[in-house]
C-alpha positions as CSV (number, residue, x, y, z in Angstrom):
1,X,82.3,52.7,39.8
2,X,82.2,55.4,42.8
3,X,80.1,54.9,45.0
4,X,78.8,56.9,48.1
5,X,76.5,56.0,51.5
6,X,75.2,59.3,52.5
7,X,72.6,60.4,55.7
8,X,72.0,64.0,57.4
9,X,71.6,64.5,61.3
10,X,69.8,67.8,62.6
11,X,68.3,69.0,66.0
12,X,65.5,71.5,65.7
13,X,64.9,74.1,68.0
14,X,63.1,74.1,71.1
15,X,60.9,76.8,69.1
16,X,60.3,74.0,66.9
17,X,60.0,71.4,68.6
18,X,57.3,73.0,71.2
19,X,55.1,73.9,68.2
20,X,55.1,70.0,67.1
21,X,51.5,68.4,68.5
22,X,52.1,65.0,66.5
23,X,53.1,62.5,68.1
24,X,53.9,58.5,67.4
25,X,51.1,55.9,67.6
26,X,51.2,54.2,71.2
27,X,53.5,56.7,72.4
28,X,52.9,59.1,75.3
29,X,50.5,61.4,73.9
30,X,52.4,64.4,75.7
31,X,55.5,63.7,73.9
32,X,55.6,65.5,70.5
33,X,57.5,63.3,67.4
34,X,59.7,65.9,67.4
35,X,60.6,65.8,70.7
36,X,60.4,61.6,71.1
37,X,63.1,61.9,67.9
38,X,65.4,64.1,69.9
39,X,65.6,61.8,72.6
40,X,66.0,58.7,70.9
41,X,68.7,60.2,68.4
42,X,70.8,61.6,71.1
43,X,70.2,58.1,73.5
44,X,70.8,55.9,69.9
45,X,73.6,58.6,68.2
46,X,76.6,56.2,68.1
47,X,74.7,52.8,67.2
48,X,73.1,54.4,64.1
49,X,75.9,56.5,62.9
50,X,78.3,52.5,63.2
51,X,75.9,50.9,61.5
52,X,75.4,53.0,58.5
53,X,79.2,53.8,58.3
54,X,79.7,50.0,58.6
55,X,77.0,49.6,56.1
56,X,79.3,51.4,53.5
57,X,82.0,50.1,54.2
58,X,80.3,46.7,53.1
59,X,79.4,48.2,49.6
60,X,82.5,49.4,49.2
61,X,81.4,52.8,49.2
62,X,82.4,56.4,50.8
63,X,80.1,57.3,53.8
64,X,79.4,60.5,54.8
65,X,77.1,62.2,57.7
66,X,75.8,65.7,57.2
67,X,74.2,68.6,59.5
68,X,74.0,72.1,60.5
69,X,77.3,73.3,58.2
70,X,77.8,76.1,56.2
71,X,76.4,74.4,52.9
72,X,73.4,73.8,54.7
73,X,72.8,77.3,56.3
74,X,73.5,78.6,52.1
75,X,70.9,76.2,51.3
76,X,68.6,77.4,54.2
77,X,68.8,81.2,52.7
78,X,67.2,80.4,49.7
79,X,64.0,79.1,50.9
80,X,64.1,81.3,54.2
81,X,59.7,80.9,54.8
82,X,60.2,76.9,55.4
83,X,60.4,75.8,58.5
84,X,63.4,74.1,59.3
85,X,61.7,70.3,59.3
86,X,61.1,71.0,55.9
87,X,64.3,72.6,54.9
88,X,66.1,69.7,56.2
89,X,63.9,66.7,54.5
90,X,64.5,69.5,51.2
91,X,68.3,69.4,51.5
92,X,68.6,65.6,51.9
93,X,67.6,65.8,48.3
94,X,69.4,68.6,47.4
95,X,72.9,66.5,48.4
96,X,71.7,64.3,45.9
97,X,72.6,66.7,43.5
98,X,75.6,67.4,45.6
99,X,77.2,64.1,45.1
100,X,76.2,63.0,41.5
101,X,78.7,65.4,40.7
102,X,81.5,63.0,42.0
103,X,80.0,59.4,42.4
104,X,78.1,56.8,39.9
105,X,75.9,55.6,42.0
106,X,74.6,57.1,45.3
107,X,72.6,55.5,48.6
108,X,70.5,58.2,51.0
109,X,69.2,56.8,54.2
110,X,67.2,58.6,56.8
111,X,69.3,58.5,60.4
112,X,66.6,56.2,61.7
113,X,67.6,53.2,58.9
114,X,69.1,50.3,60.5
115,X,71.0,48.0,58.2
116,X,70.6,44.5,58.6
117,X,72.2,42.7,55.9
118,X,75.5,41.7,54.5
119,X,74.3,42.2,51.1
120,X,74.9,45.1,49.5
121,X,71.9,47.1,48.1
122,X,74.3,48.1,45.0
123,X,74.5,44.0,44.3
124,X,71.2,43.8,44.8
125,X,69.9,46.3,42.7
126,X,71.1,47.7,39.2
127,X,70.6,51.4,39.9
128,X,70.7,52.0,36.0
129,X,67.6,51.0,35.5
130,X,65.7,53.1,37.7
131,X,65.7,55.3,41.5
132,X,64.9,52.6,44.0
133,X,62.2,53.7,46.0
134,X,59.4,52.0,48.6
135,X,56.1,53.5,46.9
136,X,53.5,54.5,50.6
137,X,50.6,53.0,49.3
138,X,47.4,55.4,49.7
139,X,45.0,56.0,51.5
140,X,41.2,55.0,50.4
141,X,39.5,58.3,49.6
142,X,36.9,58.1,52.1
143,X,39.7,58.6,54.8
144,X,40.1,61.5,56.1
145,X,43.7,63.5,55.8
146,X,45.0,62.5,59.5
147,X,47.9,65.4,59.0
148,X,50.2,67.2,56.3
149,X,52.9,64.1,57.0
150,X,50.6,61.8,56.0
151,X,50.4,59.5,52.7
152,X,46.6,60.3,51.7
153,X,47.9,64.4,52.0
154,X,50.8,63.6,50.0
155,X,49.2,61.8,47.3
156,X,46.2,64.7,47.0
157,X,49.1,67.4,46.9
158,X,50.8,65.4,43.9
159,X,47.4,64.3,42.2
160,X,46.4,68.3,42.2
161,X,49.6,69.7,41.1
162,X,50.1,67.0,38.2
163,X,46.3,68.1,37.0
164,X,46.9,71.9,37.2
165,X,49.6,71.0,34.4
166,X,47.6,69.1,32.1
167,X,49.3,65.6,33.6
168,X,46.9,63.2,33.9
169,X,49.6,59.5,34.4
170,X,49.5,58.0,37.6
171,X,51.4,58.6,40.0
172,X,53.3,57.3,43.6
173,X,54.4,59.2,46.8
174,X,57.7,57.7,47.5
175,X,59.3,57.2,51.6
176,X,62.4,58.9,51.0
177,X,63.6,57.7,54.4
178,X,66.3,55.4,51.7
179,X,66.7,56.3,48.2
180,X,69.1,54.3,46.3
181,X,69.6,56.0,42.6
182,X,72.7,56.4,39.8
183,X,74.2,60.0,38.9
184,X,72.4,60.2,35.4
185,X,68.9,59.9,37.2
186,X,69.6,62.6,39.5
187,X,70.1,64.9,36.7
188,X,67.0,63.9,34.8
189,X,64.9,64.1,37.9
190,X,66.4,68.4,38.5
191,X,64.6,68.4,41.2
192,X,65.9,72.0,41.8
193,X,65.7,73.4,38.4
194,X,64.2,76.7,37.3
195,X,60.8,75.9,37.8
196,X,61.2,75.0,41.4
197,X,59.7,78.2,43.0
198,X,56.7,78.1,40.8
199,X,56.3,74.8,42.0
200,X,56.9,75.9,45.8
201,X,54.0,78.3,45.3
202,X,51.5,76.0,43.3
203,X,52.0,73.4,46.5
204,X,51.1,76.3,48.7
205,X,48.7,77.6,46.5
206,X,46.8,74.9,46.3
207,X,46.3,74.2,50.2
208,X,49.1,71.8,51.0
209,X,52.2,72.2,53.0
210,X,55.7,72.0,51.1
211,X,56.8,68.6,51.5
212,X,59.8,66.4,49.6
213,X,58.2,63.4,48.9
214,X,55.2,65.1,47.5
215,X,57.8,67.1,45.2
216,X,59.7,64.4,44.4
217,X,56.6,62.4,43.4
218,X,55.7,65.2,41.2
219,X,59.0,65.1,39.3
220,X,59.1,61.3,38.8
221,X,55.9,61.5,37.3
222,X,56.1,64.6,35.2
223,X,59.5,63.9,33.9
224,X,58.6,60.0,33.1
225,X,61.5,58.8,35.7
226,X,61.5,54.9,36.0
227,X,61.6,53.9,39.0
228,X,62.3,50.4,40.7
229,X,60.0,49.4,43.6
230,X,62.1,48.3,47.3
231,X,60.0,45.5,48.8
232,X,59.4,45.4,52.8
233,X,62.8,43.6,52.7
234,X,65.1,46.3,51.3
235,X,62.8,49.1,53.4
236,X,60.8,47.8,56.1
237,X,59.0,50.4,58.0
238,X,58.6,50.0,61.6
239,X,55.6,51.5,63.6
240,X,55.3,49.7,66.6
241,X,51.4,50.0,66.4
242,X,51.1,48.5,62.5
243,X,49.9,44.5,62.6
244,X,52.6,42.4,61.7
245,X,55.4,44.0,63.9
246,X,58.8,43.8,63.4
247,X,60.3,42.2,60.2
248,X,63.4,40.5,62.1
249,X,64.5,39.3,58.7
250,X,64.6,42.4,56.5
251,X,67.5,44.2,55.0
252,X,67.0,47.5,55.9
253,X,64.6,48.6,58.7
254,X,63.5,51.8,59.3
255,X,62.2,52.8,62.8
256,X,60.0,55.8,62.2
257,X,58.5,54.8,65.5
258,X,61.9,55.4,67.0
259,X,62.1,52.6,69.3
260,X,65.3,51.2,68.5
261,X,65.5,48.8,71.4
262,X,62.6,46.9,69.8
263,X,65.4,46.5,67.2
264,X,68.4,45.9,68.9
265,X,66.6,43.1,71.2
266,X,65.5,41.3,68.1
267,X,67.3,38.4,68.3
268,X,67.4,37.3,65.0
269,X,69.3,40.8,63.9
270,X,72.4,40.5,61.6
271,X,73.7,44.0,61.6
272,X,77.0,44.5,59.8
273,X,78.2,47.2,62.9
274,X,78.0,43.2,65.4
């Protein structure tokens, strides 16, 4: 069984970055996500990068770290409209594909993941029988749409495109911040295959902003992909302005709020890079 640990690491331009106006819940309104990100990456680089490479090293599994090569540039050609934010969260997918071609089973995490375990997700979880995924629950429909990042957006985008072709199932908006899946999924998912510029243009067409969770919701659903829920232990998203906190004792934490000294001064931490 081959195994890989896979995550991608980018910098947008200051073009970018200076167009960004969202910014993190009880953060400094004047600082953008984008730019809050870029700070904390560069200030956190080596931490993150040791504890996911230490992370596969504990599966037993090939590690990798991707950015701004020449694969990525190829990939950025074909879709030359997006901006790079969403060519980036399109070609985390993409290196799905990339690596099914080599390894059985196959482990994306976003750069802000921190593992906290000395289990190994691949023990944990028999990838055969579905893509591990945390399902974002939505939003209740009298809520307004705060932004195109958020979960109520996403799940409108999916619920429209899904009825424009006659599919009427239910349906989730994964966080693809981890996505822990086996080689034969990744091929029934083709999440790339001929149709995907028609679908690029129906998301546009109808009102939304491409997004990869939204597509990849789409193809779960309209290709009848099991999937296998990850509880807030095996993906617990941190927002420092959510009740409850920290979870000190889960697996896997991601920091979308990007304040990974919350995380390091936890004391009850057990990461496998210690």
């Amino acid at each position: 069984m081959k195994r890989v640990v896979y995550t991608v690491y980018f910098e947008l331009s200051e073009e970018e970055i200076a167009r960004d106006t969202e910014y993190y819940r009880g953060d400094d309104p004047s600082v953008s996500k984008s730019r809050r990100t870029q700070i904390e990456f560069r200030r956190h680089y080596d931490r993150l990068r040791a504890g996911l490479a230490s992370y596969a090293v504990l599966c037993g599994a090939d590690f990798f770290l991707l950015g701004d090569d020449a694969r990525f540039r190829q990939f950025c050609r074909r879709m030359p409209a997006m901006s790079t934010y969403q060519l980036i969260n399109l070609y985390k997918i993409f290196l799905l594909e990339h690596f099914a071609e080599t390894y059985d089973e196959i482990l994306y995490c976003d750069f802000d993941i921190v593992p906290n375990t000395f289990q190994s997700i691949f023990e944990e979880f028999d990838f055969s029988r579905g893509v591990c995924l945390y399902p974002q629950k939505p939003m209740r429909a009298d809520q307004p749409f705060k932004s195109e990042r958020s979960p109520a957006t996403k799940h409108e985008a999916v619920g429209r495109m899904l009825a424009s072709n006659g599919i009427r199932r239910p349906h989730e908006v994964p966080n693809t911040g981890i996505i822990g899946i086996a080689q034969s999924d990744v091929d029934r998912i083709s999440f790339f295959a001929a149709d995907f510029p028609d679908l690029l243009a129906e998301i546009t067409r109808l009102g939304f902003v491409v997004n990869n969770e939204a597509l990849l919701s789409y193809r779960l659903c309209a290709n009848r992909i099991v999937t296998q829920p990850l509880c807030d232990s095996w993906h617990h998203i941190y927002n420092s302005g959510d009740a409850g906190g920290l979870n000190e004792q889960a697996h896997m934490i991601h920091v979308i709020c990007k304040r990974f000294d919350d995380v390091w001064d936890a004391r009850a931490l057990r990461c496998p890079s210690d």
